[in-house]
N, CA, C and O of each residue as an XYZ file, in Angstrom:
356
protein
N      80.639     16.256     41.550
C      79.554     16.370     40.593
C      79.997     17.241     39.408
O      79.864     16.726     38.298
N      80.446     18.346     39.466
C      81.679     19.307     38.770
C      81.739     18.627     37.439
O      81.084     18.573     36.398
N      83.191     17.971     38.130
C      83.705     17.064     37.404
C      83.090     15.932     36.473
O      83.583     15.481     35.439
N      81.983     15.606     37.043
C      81.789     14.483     36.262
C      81.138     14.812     35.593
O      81.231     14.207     34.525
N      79.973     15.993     35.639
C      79.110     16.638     34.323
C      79.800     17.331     33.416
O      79.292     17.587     32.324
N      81.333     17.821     33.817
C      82.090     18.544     32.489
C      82.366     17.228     31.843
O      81.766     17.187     30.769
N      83.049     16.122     32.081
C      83.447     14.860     31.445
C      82.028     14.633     30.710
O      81.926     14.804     29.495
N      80.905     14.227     31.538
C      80.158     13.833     30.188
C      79.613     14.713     29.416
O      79.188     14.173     28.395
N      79.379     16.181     29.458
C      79.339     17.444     28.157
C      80.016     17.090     27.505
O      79.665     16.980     26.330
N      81.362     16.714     27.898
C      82.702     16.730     26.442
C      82.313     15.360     25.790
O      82.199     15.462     24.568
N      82.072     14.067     26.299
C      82.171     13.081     25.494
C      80.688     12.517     25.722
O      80.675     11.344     26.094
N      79.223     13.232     25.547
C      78.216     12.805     25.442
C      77.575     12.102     26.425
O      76.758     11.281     26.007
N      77.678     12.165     27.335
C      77.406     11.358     28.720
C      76.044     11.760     30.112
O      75.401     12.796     29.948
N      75.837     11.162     30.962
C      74.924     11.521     31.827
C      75.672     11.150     32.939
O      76.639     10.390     32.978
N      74.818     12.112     34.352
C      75.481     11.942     35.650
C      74.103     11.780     36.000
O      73.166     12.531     35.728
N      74.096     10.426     36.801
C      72.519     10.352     37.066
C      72.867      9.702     38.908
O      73.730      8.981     39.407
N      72.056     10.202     39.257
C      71.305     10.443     41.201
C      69.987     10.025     40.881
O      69.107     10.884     40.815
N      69.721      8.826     40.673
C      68.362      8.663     41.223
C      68.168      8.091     42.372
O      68.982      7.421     43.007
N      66.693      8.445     42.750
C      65.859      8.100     44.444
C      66.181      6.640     44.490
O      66.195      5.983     43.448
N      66.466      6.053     45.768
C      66.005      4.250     46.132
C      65.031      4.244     47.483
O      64.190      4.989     47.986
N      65.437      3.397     47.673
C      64.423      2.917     48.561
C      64.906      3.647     50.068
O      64.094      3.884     50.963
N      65.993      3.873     50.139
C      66.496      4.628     51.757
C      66.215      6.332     51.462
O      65.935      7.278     52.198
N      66.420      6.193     50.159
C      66.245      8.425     50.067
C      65.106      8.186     48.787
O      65.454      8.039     47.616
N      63.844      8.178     49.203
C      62.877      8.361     48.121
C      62.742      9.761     47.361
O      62.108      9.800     46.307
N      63.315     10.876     47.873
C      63.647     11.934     46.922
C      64.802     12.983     46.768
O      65.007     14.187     46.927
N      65.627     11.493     46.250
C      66.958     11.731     46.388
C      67.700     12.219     47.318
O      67.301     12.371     48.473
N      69.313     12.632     46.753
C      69.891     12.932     47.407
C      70.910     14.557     47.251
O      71.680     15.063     48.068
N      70.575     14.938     46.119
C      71.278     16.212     45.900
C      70.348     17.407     46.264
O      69.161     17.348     45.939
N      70.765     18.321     46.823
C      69.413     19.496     47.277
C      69.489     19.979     45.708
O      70.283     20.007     44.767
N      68.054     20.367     46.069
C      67.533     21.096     44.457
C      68.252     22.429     44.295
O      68.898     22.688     43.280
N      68.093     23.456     45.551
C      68.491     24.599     44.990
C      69.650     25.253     45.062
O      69.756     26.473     44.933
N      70.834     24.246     45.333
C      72.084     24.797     45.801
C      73.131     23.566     45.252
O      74.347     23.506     45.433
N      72.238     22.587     44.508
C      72.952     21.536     43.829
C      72.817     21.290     42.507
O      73.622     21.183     41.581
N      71.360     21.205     42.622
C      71.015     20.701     41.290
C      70.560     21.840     39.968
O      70.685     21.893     38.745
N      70.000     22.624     41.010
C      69.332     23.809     39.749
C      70.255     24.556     39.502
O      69.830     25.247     38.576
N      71.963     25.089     39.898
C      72.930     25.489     39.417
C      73.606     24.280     37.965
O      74.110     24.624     36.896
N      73.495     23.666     38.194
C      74.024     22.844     37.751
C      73.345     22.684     35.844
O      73.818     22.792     34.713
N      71.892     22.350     36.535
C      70.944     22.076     35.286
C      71.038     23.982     34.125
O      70.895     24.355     32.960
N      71.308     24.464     35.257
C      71.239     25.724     34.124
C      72.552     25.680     33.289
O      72.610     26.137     32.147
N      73.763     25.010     34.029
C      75.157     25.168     33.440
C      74.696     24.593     32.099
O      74.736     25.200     31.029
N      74.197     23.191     32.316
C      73.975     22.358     31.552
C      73.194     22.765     30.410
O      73.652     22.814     29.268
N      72.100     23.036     30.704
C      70.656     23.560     29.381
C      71.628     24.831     29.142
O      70.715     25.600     29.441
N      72.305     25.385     28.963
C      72.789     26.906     28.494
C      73.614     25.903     27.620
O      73.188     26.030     26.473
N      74.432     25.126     27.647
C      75.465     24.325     27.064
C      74.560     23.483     26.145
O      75.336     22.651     25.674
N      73.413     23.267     25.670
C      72.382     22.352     25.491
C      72.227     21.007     25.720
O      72.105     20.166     24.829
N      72.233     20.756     27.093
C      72.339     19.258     27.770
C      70.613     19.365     28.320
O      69.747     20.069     27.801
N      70.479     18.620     29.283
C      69.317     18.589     29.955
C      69.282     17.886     31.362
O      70.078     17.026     31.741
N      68.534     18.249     31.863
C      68.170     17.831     33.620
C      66.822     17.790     33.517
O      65.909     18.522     33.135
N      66.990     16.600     34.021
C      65.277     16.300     34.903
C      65.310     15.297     36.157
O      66.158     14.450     36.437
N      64.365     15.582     36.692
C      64.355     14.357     37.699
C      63.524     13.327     38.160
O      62.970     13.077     39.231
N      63.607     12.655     36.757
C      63.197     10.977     36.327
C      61.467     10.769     36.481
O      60.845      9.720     36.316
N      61.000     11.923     36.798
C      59.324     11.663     36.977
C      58.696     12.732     35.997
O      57.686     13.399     36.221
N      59.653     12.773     34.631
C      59.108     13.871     34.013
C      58.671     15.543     34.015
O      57.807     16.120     33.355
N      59.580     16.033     34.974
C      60.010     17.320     35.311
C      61.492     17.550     34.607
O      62.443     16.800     34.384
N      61.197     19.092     34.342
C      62.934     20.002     34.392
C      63.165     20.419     35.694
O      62.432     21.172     36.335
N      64.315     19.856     36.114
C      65.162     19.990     37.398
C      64.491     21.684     37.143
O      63.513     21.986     37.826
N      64.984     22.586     36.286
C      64.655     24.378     36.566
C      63.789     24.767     37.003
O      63.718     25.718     37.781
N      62.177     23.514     36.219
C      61.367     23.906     36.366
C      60.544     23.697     37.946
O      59.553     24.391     38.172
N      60.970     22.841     38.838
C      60.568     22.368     39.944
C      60.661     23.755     41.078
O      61.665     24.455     41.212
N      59.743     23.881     41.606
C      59.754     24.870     42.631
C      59.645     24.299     43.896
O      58.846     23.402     44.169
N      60.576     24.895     44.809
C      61.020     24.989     45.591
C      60.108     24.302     47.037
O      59.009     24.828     46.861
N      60.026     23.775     47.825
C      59.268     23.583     48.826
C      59.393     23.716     50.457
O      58.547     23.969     51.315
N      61.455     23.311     50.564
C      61.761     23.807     51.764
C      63.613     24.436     51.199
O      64.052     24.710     50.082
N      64.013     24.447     52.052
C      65.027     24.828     51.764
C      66.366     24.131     51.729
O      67.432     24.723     51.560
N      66.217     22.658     51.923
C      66.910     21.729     51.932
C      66.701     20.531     51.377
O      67.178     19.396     51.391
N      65.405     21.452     50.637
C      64.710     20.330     49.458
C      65.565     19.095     48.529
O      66.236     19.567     47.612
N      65.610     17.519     48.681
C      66.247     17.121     48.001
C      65.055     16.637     46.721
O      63.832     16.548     46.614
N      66.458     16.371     45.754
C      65.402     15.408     44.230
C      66.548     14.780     43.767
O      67.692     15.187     43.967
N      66.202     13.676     43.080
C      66.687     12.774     41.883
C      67.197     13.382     40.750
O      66.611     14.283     40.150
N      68.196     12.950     40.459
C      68.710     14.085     39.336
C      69.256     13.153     37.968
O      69.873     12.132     38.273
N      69.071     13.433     36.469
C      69.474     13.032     35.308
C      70.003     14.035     35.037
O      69.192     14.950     35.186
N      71.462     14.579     34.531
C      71.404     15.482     33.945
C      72.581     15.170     33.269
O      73.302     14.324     33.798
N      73.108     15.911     31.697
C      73.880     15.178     30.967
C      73.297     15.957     29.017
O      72.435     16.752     28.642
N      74.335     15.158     28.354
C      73.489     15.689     27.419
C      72.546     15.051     27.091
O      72.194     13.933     27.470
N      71.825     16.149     25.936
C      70.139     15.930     25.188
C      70.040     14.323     25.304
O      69.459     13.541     26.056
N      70.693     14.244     24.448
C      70.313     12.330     23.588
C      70.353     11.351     24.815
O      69.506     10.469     24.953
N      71.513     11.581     25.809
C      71.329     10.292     26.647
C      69.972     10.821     27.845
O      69.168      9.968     28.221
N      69.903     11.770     28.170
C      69.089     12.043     28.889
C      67.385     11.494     28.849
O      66.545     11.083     29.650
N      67.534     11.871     26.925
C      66.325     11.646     26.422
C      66.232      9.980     26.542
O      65.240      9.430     27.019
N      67.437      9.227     26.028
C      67.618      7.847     26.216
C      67.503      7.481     27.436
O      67.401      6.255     27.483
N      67.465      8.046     28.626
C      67.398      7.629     30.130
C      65.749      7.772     30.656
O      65.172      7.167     31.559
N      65.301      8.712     29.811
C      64.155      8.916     30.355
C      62.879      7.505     29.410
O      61.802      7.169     29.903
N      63.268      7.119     28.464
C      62.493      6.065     27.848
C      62.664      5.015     28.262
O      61.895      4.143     27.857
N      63.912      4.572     29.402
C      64.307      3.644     29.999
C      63.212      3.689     31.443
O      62.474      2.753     31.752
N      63.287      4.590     31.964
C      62.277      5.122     32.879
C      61.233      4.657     32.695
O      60.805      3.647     33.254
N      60.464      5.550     31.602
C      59.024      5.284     31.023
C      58.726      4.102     30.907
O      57.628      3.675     31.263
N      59.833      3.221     30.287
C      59.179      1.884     29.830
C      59.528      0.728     30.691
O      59.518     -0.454     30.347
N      59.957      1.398     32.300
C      60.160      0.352     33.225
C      58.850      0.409     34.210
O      58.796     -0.359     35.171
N      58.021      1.143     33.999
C      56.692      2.214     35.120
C      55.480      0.847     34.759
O      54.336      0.901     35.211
């Protein structure tokens, strides 16, 4: 995951984990996967969310092995991923 969110910071890109039908809320744990990650990211000015109109940061916590769906990547495609979303609902 590392790896592939430094690759798309450098050349404009998204690393996207979304839910299907076998893991309805996802598959990366929130607080030891994803919310390290989303802060690397938003400090760098990228963005995370997880596709139901939340900030990955902003999601609190529920168990401790909590999983979620994850977009995260920079601003523009993120923002471009999430209108893809919206306008598939």
């Amino acid at each position: 995951m590392l790896t592939d969110i430094h690759r798309n910071m450098l050349y404009d890109g998204i690393f996207i984990y979304p839910a299907d039908n076998k893991n309805p809320n996802g598959k990366l744990r929130l607080l030891y996967e994803c919310n390290p990650m989303a802060f690397i990211v938003e400090q760098g000015g990228g963005r995370a969310i997880d596709g139901r109109g939340n900030r990955i940061m902003e999601l609190k916590p529920t168990s401790l092995h909590q999983r979620v769906p994850i977009y995260i990547g920079s601003k523009e495609a993120v923002d471009m991923a999430e209108k893809f979303i919206n306008n598939e609902e």
